[in-house]
Structures are given as C-alpha cells and as structure tokens.
ZALUM-596547 format. One line per field, with one value per residue: residue number from 1; residue in one letter; chain; x, y, z of N, C-alpha, C in turn. Coordinates in nm, 2 decimals, decimal comma, m for minus. Example, Ala and Ser with C-alpha at 12.3 -4.5 7.8 and 13.67 -1.06 7.14 Angstrom:
resi 1	2
resn A	S
chain A	A
npx 1,32	1,28
npy m0,57	m0,22
npz 0,78	0,71
capx 1,23	1,37
capy m0,45	m0,11
capz 0,78	0,71
cpx 1,32	1,29
cpy m0,33	0,00
cpz 0,78	0,79
//
This chain:
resi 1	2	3	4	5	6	7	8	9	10	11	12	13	14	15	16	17	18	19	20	21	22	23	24	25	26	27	28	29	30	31	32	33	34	35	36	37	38	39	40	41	42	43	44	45	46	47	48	49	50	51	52	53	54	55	56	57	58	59	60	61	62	63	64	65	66	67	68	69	70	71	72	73	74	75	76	77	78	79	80	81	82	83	84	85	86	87	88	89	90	91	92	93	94	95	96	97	98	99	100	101	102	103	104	105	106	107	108	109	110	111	112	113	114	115	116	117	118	119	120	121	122	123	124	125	126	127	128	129
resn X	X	X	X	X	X	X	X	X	X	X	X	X	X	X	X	X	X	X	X	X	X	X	X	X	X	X	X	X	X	X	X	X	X	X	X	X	X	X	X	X	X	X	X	X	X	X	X	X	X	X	X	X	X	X	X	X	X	X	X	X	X	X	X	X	X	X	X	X	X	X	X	X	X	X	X	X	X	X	X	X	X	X	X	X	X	X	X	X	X	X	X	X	X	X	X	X	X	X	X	X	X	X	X	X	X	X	X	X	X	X	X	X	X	X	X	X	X	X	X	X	X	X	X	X	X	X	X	X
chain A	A	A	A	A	A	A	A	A	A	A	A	A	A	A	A	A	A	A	A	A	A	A	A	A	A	A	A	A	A	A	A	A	A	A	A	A	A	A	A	A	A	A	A	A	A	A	A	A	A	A	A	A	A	A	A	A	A	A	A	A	A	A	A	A	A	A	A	A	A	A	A	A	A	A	A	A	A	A	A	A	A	A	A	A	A	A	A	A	A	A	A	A	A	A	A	A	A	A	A	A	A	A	A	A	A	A	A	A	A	A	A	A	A	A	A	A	A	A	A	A	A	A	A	A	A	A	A	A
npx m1,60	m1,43	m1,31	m1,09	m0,90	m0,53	m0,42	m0,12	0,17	0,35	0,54	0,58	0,38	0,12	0,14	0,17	m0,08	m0,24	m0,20	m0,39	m0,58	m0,61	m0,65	m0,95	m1,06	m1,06	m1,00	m0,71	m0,73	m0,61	m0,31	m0,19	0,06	0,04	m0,21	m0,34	m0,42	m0,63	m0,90	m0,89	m0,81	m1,04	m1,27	m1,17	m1,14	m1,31	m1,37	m1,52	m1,38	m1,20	m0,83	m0,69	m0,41	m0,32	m0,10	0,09	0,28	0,18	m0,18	m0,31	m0,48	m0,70	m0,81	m0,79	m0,98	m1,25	m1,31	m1,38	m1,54	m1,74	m1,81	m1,90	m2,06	m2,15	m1,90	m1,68	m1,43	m1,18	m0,98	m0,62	m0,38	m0,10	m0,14	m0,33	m0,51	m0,78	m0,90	m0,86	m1,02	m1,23	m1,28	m1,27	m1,44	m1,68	m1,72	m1,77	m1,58	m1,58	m1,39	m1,13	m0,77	m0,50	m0,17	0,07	m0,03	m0,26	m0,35	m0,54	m0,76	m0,75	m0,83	m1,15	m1,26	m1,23	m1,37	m1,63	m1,70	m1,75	m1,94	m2,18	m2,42	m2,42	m2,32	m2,34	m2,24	m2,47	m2,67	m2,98	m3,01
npy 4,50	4,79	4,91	5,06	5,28	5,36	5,64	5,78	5,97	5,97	5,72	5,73	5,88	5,70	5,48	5,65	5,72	5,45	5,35	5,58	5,49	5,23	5,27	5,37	5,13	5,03	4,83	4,81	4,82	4,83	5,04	5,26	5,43	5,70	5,83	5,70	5,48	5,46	5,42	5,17	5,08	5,09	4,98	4,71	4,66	4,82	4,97	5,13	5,41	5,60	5,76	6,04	6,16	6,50	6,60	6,42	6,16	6,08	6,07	6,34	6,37	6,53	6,50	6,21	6,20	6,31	6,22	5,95	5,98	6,07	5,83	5,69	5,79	5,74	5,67	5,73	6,00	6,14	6,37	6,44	6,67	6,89	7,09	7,41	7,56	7,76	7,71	7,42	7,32	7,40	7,24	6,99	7,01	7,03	6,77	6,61	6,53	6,42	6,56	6,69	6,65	6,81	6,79	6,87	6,55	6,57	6,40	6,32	6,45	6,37	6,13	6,17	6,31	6,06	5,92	6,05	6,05	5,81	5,74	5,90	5,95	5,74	5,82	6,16	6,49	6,64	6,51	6,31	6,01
npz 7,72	7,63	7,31	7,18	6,89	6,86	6,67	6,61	6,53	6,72	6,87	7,18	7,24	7,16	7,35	7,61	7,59	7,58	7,78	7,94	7,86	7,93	8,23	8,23	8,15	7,87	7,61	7,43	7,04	6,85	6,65	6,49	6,23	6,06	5,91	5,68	5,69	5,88	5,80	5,73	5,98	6,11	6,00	6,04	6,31	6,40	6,62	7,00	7,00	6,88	6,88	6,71	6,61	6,46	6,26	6,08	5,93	5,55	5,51	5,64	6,04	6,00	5,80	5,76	5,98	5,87	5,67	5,75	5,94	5,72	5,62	5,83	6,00	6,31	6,46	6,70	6,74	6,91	6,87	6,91	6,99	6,93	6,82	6,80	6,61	6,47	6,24	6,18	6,39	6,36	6,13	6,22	6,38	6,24	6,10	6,29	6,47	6,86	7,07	7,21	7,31	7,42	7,39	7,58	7,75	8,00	8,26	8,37	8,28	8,07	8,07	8,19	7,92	7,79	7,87	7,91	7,60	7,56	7,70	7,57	7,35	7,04	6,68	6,52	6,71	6,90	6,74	6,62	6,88
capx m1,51	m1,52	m1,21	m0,98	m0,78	m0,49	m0,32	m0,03	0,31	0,50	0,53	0,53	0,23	0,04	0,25	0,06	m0,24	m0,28	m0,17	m0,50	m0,72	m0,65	m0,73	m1,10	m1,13	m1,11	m0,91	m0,65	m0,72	m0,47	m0,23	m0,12	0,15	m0,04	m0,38	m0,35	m0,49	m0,75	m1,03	m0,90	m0,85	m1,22	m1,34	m1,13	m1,14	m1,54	m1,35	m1,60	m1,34	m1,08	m0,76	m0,62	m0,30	m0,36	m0,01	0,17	0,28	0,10	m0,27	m0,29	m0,56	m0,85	m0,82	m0,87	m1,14	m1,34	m1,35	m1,39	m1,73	m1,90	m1,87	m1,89	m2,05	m2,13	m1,75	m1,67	m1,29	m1,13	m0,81	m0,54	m0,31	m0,04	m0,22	m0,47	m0,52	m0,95	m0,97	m0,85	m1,12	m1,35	m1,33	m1,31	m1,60	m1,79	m1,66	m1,83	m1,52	m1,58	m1,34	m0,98	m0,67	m0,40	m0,05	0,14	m0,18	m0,34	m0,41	m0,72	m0,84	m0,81	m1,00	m1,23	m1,29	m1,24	m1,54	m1,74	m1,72	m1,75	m2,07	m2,28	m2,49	m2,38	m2,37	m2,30	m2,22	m2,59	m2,76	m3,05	m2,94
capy 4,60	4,90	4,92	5,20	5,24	5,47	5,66	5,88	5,91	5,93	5,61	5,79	5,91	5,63	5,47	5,75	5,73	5,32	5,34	5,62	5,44	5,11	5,32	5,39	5,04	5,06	4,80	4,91	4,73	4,86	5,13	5,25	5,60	5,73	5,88	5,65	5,32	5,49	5,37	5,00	4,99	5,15	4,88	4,65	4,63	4,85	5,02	5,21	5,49	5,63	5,88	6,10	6,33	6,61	6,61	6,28	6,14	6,08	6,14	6,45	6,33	6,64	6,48	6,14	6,22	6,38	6,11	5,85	6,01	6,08	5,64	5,58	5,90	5,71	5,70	5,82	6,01	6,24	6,41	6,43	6,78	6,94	7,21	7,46	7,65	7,75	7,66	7,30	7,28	7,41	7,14	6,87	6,95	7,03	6,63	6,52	6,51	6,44	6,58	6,73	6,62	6,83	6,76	6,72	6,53	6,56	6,22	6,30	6,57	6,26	6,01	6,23	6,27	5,92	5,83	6,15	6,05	5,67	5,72	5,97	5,86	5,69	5,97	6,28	6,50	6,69	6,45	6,23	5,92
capz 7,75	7,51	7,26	7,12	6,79	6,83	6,55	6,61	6,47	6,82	6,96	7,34	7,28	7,18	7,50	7,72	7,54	7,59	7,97	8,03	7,82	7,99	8,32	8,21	8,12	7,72	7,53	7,26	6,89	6,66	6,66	6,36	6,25	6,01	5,88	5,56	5,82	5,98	5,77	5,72	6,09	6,16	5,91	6,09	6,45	6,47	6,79	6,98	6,98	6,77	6,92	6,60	6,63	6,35	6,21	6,10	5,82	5,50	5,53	5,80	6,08	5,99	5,66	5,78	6,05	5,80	5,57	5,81	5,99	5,62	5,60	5,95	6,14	6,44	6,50	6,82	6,71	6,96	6,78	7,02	6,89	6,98	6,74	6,82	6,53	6,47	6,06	6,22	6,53	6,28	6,01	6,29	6,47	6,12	6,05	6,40	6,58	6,99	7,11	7,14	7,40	7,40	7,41	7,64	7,81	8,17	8,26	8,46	8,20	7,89	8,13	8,20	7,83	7,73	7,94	7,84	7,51	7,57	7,75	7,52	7,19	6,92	6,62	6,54	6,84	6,85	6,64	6,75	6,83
cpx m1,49	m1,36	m1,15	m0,89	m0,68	m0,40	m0,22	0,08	0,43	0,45	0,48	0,45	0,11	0,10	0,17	m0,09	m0,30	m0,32	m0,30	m0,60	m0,77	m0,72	m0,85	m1,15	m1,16	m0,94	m0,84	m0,62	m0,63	m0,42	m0,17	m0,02	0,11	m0,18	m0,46	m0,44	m0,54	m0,90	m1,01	m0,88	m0,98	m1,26	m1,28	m1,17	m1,31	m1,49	m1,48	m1,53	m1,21	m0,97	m0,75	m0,54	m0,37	m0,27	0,10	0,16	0,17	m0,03	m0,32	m0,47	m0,70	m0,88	m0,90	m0,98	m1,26	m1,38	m1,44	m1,51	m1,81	m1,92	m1,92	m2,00	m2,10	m2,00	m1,72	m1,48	m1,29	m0,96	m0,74	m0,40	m0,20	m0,06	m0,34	m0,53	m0,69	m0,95	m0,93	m0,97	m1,23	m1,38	m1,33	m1,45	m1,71	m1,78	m1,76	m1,76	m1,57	m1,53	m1,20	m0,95	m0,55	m0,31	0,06	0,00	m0,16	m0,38	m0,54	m0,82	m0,89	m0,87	m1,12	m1,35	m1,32	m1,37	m1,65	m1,79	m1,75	m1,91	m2,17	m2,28	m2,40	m2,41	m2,30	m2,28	m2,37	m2,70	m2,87	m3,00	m3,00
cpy 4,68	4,90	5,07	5,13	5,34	5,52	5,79	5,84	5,89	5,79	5,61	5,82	5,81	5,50	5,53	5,66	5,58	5,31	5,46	5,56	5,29	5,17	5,33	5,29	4,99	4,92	4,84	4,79	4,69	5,01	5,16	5,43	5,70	5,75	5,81	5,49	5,36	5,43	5,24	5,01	4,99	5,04	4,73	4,60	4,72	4,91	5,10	5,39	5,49	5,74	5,91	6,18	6,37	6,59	6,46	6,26	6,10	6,14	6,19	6,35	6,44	6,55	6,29	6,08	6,24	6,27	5,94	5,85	6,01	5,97	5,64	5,71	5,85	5,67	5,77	5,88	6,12	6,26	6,45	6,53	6,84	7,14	7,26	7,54	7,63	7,65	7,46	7,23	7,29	7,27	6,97	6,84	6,95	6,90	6,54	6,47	6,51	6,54	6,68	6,69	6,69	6,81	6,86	6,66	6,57	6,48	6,25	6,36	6,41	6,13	6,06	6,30	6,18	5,87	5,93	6,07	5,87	5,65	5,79	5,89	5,86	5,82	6,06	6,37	6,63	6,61	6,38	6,06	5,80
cpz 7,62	7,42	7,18	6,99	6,81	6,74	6,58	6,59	6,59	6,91	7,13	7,31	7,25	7,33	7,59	7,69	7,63	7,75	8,00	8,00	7,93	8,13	8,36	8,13	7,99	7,72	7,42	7,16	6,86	6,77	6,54	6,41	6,18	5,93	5,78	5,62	5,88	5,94	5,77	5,88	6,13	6,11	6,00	6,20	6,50	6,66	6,82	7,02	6,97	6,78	6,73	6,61	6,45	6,23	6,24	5,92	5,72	5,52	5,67	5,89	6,09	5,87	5,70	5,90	5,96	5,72	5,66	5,86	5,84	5,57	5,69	6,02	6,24	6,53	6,58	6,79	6,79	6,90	6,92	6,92	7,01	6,94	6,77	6,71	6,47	6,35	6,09	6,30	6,40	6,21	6,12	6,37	6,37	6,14	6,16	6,47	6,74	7,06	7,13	7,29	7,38	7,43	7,50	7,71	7,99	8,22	8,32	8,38	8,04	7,96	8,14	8,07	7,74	7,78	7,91	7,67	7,45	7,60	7,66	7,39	7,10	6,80	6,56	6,65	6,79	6,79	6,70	6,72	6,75
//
C-alpha cells in the first residue's frame, strides 16, 4: 500500500487531505505543521508521496520542496495552496514539483491527482526514468 507524508499548518486540511488519500488507497506516515520536518520526515518514513501547503510556519513549503527534490528528486511532492501566484508555480515546477491542489479541495479532482501522480515514473516530472 503506497504511503503519504502530509505537511500543512491547518489541521482541517490535513483532516481532508488524509480522508481522500485513504480513498485512493495510500497510507498517511507522518504529518507534520511545518516546512522545517519535511526533509527528516522524507528521510524518515521514504513515503512514496509528499502533500505541501506553500504558506506555514517556519520554512515556507517552495522553500522546502525545493530543497527536498535537489537530495531526493525522485520525490513525488504535490503542494497543496491556497496561493496561485506564477513566480511560486514557476520555482515549484523548476524544483520537480507534481503537482498543485487547490484549496478549498475537490475531492474527485485531488484523487484524481493523487493517483495520477502515484502511478507515473519515479523522477523528475519529464525526466527518464
């Protein structure tokens, strides 16, 4: 069964999050509230995918996506925002972000994702695998 780490600072949303992931079959690791425990949980638990809100305390989640793919880049991270703003998409998908889930979610739209991004190569998104 394929596992999930989720990091966001609102409790309901990792709450949501947990309840669509269980849906499409994914166990949840960890959970943490901030960006600062992204890389010890990655190192930790080896999910094979990682939500991110953008905006949360301490280290923002572009900041630690970014870091976290140029150890790990076969890290499957889809950031989960309430934020749309380009110079953000940009530096996430430079980073090898999956994904995005906007907030408030769509439950059919972030399964529908979770398993897109569950099923394609290990990687970079492009890369070979």
């Amino acid at each position: 069964m394929p596992t999930a780490v989720i990091v966001d600072d609102s409790p309901l949303v990792r709450v949501q999050l947990r309840q669509i992931l269980g849906r499409v079959g994914v166990t949840v690791a960890a959970e943490a509230a901030s960006g600062d425990q992204v890389q010890a949980l990655y190192e930790q638990h080896r999910p094979d995918l990682m939500t991110l809100d953008i905006v949360m305390p301490g280290k923002d989640g572009v900041t630690a996506a970014i870091e976290l793919l140029r150890m790990y880049p076969a890290a499957r991270v889809v950031m989960c925002t309430s934020l749309t703003t380009r110079d953000k998409i940009v530096a996430c998908q430079r980073a090898g972000v999956r994904h995005y889930l906007l907030k408030p979610f769509d439950a059919a739209r972030a399964e529908q994702i979770f398993q897109l991004v569950l099923n394609g190569p290990a990687g970079r998104p492009g890369s070979a695998p």
